[in-house]
Residue, then its C-alpha position, 0 to 999 in steps of 0.5 A: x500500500x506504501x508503495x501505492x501512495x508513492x506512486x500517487x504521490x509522484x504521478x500528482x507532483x514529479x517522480x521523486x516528489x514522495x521520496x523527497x517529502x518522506x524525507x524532509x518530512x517523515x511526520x507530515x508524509x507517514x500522517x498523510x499515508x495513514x489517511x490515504x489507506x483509510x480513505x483508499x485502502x479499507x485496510x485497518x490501522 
């Protein structure tokens, strides 16, 4: 699912753009990926 989010991520800003954030922003990135798998993913936290 990780891998879905980075892939929608970078098909949203550029290529690299979900390795950056996740990078400068491990806080913000992790919060906004829980959110993706609740709203996209049906998957249990």
């Amino acid at each position: 699912m990780l891998d879905a989010f980075k892939e929608f991520l970078d098909a949203m800003f550029w290529e690299g753009y979900a390795d950056q954030f996740e990078d400068d922003n491990p806080t913000a990135f992790y919060s906004q990926y829980k959110e993706f798998r609740v709203n996209h993913g049906g998957l249990p936290l």
